[in-house]
C-alpha distance (Angstrom), angle and dihedral (degrees) to the residues before:
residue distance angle dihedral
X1 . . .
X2 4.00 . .
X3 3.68 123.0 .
X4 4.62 85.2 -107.8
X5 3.79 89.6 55.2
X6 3.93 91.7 43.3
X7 3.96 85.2 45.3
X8 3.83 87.4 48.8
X9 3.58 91.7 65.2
X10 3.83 94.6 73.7
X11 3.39 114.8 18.7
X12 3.53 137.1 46.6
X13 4.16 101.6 -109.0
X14 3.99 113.0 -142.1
X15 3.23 127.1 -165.3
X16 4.61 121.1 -129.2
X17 3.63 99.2 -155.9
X18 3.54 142.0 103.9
X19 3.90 81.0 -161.1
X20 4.41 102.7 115.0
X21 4.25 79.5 -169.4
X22 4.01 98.5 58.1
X23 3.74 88.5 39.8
X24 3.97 92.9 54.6
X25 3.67 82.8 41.0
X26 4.17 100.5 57.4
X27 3.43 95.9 30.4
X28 4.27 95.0 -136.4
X29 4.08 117.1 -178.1
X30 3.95 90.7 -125.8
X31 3.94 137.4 -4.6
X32 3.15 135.9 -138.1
X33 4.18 129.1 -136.3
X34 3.63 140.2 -174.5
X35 4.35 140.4 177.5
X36 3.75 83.4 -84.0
X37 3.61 109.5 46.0
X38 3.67 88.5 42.8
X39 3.96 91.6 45.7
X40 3.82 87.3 54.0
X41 3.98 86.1 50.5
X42 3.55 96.1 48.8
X43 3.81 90.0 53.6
X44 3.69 92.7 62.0
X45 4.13 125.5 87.2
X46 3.79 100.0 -133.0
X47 4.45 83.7 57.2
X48 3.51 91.0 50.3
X49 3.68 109.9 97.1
X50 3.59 82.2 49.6
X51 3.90 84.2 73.2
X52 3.47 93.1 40.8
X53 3.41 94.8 56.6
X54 3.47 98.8 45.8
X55 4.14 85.9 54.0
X56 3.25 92.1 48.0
X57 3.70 100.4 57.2
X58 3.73 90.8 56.7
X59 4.18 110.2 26.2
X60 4.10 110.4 100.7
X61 4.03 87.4 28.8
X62 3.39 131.2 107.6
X63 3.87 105.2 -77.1
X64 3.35 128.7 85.1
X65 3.97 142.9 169.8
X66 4.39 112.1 10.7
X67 3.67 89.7 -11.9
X68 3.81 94.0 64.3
X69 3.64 97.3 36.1
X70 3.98 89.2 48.6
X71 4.64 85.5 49.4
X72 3.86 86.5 44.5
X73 4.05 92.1 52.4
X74 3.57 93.4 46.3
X75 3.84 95.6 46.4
X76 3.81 79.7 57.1
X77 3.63 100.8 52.6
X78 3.93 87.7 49.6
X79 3.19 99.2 41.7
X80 3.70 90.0 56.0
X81 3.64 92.6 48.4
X82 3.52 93.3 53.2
X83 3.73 96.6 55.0
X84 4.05 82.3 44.1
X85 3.61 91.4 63.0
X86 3.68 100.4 45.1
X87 4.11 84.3 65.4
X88 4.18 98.4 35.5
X89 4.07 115.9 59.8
X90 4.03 89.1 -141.6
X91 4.15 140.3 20.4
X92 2.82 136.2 -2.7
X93 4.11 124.9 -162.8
X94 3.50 117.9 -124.9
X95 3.66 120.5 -174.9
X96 4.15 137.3 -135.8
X97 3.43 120.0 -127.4
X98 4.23 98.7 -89.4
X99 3.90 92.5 -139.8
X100 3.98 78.7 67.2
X101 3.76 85.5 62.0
X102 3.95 94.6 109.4
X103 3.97 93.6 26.9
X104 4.16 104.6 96.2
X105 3.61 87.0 -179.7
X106 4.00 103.4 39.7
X107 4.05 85.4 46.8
X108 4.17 86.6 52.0
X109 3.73 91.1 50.4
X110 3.56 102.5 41.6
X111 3.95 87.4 43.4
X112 3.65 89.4 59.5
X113 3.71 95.2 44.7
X114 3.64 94.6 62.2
X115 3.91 97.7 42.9
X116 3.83 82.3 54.2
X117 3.48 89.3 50.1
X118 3.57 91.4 52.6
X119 3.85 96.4 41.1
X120 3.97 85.8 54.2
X121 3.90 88.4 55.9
X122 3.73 92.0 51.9
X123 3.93 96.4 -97.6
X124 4.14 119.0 140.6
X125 3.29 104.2 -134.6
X126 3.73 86.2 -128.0
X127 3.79 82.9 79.8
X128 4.27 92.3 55.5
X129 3.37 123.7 80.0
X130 3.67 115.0 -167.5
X131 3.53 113.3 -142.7
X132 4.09 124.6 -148.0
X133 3.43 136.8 172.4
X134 4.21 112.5 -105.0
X135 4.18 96.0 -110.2
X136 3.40 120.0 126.1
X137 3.75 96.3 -105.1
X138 3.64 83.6 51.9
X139 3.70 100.9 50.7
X140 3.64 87.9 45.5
X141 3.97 97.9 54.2
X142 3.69 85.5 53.7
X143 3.14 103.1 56.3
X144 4.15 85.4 54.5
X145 3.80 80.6 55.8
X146 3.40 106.6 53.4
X147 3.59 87.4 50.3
X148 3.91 84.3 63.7
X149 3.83 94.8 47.5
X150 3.35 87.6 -99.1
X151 3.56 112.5 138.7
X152 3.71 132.7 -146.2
X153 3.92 142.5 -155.5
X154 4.54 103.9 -159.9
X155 3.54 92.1 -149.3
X156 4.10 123.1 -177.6
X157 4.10 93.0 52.2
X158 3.53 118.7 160.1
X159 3.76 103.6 144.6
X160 3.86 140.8 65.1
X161 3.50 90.4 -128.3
X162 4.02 95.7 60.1
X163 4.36 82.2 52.4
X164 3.03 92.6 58.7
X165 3.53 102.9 39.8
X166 4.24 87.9 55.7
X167 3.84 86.3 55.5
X168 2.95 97.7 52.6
X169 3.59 92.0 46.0
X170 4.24 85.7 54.2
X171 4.14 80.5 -122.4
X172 3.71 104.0 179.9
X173 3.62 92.3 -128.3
X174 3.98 147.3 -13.7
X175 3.77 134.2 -152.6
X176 3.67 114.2 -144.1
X177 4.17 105.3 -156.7
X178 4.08 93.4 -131.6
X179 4.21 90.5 -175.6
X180 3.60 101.1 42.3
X181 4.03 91.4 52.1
X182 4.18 81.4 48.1
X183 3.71 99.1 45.1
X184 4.36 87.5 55.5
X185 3.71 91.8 54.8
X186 3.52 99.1 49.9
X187 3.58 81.3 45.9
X188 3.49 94.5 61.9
X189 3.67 106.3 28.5
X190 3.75 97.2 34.8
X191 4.35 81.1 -136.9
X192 3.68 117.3 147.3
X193 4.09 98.5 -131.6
X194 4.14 111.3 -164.2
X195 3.73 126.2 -171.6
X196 4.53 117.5 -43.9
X197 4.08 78.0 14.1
X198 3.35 87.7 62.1
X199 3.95 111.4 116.5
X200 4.03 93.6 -156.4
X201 3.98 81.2 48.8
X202 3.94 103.9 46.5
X203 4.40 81.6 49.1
X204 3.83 95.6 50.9
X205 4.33 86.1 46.7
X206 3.37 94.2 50.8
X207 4.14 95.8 45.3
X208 4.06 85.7 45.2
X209 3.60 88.3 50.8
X210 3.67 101.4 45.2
X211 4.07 92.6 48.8
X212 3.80 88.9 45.7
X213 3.65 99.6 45.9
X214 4.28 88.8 47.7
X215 3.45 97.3 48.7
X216 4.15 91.5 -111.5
X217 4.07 112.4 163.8
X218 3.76 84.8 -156.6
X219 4.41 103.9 127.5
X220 3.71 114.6 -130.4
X221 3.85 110.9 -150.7
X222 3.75 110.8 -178.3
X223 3.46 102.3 -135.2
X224 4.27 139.6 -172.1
X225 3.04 106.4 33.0
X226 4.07 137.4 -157.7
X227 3.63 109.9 -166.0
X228 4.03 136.2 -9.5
X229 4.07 87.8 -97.9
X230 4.08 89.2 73.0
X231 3.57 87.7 55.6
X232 3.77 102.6 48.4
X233 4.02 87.5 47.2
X234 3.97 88.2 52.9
X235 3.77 98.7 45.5
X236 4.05 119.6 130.5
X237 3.96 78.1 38.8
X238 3.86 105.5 137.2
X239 3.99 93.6 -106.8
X240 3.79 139.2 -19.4
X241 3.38 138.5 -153.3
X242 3.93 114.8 -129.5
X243 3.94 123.9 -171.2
X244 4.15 106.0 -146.5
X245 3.84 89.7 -108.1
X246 3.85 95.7 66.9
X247 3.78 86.5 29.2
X248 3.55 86.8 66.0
X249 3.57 99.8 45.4
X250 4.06 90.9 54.2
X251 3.71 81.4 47.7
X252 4.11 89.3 54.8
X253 3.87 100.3 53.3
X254 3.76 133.7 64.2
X255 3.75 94.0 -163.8
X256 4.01 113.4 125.2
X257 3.29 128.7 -96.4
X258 4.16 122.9 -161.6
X259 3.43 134.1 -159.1
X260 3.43 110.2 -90.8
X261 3.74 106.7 175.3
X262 3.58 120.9 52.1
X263 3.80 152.1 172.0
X264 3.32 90.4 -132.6
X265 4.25 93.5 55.9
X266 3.67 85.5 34.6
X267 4.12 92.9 65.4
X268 3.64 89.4 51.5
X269 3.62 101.8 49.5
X270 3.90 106.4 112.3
X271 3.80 95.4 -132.8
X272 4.01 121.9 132.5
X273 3.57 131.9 -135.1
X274 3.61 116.0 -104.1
X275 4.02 128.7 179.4
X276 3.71 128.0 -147.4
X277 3.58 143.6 -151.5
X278 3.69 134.0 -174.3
X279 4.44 97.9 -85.7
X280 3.99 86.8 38.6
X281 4.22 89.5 43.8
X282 3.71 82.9 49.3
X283 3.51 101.7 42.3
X284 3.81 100.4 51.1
X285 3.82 94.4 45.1
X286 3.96 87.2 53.5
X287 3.55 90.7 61.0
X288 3.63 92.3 47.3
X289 3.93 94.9 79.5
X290 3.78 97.3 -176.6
X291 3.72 97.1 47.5
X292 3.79 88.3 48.5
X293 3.71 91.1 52.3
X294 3.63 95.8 39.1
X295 3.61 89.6 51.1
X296 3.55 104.1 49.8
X297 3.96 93.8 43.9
X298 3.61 92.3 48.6
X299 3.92 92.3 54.1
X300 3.86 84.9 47.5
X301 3.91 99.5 55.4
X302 3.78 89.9 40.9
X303 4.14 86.7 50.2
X304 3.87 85.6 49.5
X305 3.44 95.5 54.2
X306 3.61 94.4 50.3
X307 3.87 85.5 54.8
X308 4.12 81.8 51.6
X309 3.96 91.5 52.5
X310 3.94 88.0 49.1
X311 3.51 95.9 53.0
X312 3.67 95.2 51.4
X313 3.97 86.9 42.0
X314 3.68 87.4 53.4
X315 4.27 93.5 47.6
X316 3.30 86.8 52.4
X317 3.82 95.2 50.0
């Protein structure tokens, strides 16, 4: 039995691509997208007519300038999804526009655009996940979603602080970025971490723990990977987020793979309950230098991106 199938046993396998052919390929329960994934989609020939398509529906209407650029991109985003969920048998990930990131209202109302949009297509929105960067503003407009049945993916966590913040928040579920929180401390301390070492790891361990020990329903799916060893020392975490290159490679070996994380470790981890609000939320992920960093550049690229899908909206206008 390979290493995916062995994985598959105890914990909800995702697939990181914008890439319909890996999905249909690996056979994950949901996927997961985001500005760049679907940017690197969109660039591609066989993805085209999905752009067309979305054009189409809207050019020689009654938009025109940011307005029809902003209904073009969100056609796009759904009409990826859709064709997502024809191939995956549950969510799929869609993402807010990141320069909503500190906008609790703009990230409510463009939420509830695209669940509509999905809802007019014939899509539950039990199927949608909306995704949303982990900022206060953020955290805060989902928790007014969920309270709508809308549910949410907090996406761009690299802190304890943001965690805790979506459980509190009863957000349905968050996704930790393992390899981004990995590739800062190699940055900075020029150390070559490997599997428990791992600091992405040790963060997504204690998160699982905390929610598990607490009774939280908030998912934790691992997420960004840099190498198959992250995975293998996050297994038995609820879900996690593989691109097809390290899909493949779990899909290549037959070695086995154990349950590392576990409700059973989880009730005896020593940690303590803590509550936030918004100065404490604030404070704590201040003095967490690489999760402030990580955050804010993360929510830049993703916001650059977006600017990259509009000008390629716009030629094609």
């Amino acid at each position: 039995m390979t290493q995916l199938d062995q994985l598959k046993k105890f914990t909800t396998v995702v697939a990181d691509t914008g890439d319909f052919e890996a999905m249909k390929s690996f056979k994950p329960q949901d996927a997961t997208t985001n500005p760049s994934l679907i940017l690197q989609a969109a660039s591609k020939s066989e993805y085209r007519h999905l752009i067309d398509k979305a054009i189409s529906e809207f050019k020689g209407g009654d938009l025109s300038g940011q307005a029809l650029t902003n209904a073009v991109l969100d056609r796009i985003l759904v009409l990826f999804g859709l064709e997502i969920l024809k191939i995956v048998p549950g969510r799929v990930s869609t993402e807010v526009d990141a320069r909503l990131s500190f906008d609790t209202q703009g990230t409510l109302d463009k939420a509830r655009e695209l669940i509509s949009a999905y809802e007019k297509e014939g899509i539950s929105k039990d199927r949608v996940l909306i995704k949303i960067a982990s900022t206060w503003e953020g955290i805060k407009a989902a928790e007014i979603l969920e309270k709508e049945g809308i549910h949410c993916n907090l996406t761009l966590l690299f802190s304890f602080a943001q965690a805790v913040a979506c459980a509190e928040a009863k957000v349905q579920l968050i996704s930790p970025f393992v390899g981004r929180i990995l590739d800062w401390h190699k940055a900075n301390t020029g150390e070559d971490y490997q599997g428990d070492a791992d600091p992405g790891v040790i963060s997504v361990k204690a998160i699982y723990n905390y929610y598990k020990k607490f009774g939280y329903n908030t998912e934790v799916m691992g997420a960004s990977f840099r190498n198959k060893g992250e995975i293998l020392a996050l297994a038995g975490c609820d879900l996690l987020t593989i691109s097809p290159g390290l899909l493949a490679e779990l899909a290549e070996s037959e070695d086995e793979v154990e349950a590392k994380l576990t409700q059973e470790n989880a009730a005896k981890d020593p940690v303590e309950k803590i509550s936030l609000d918004e100065k404490t939320f604030r404070l704590m992920l201040n003095e967490d230098a690489m999760a402030t960093e990580k955050t804010a550049q993360g929510i830049r690229n993703f916001a650059a991106d977006i600017v990259k899908l509009e000008k390629l909206v716009n030629e094609a206008l």
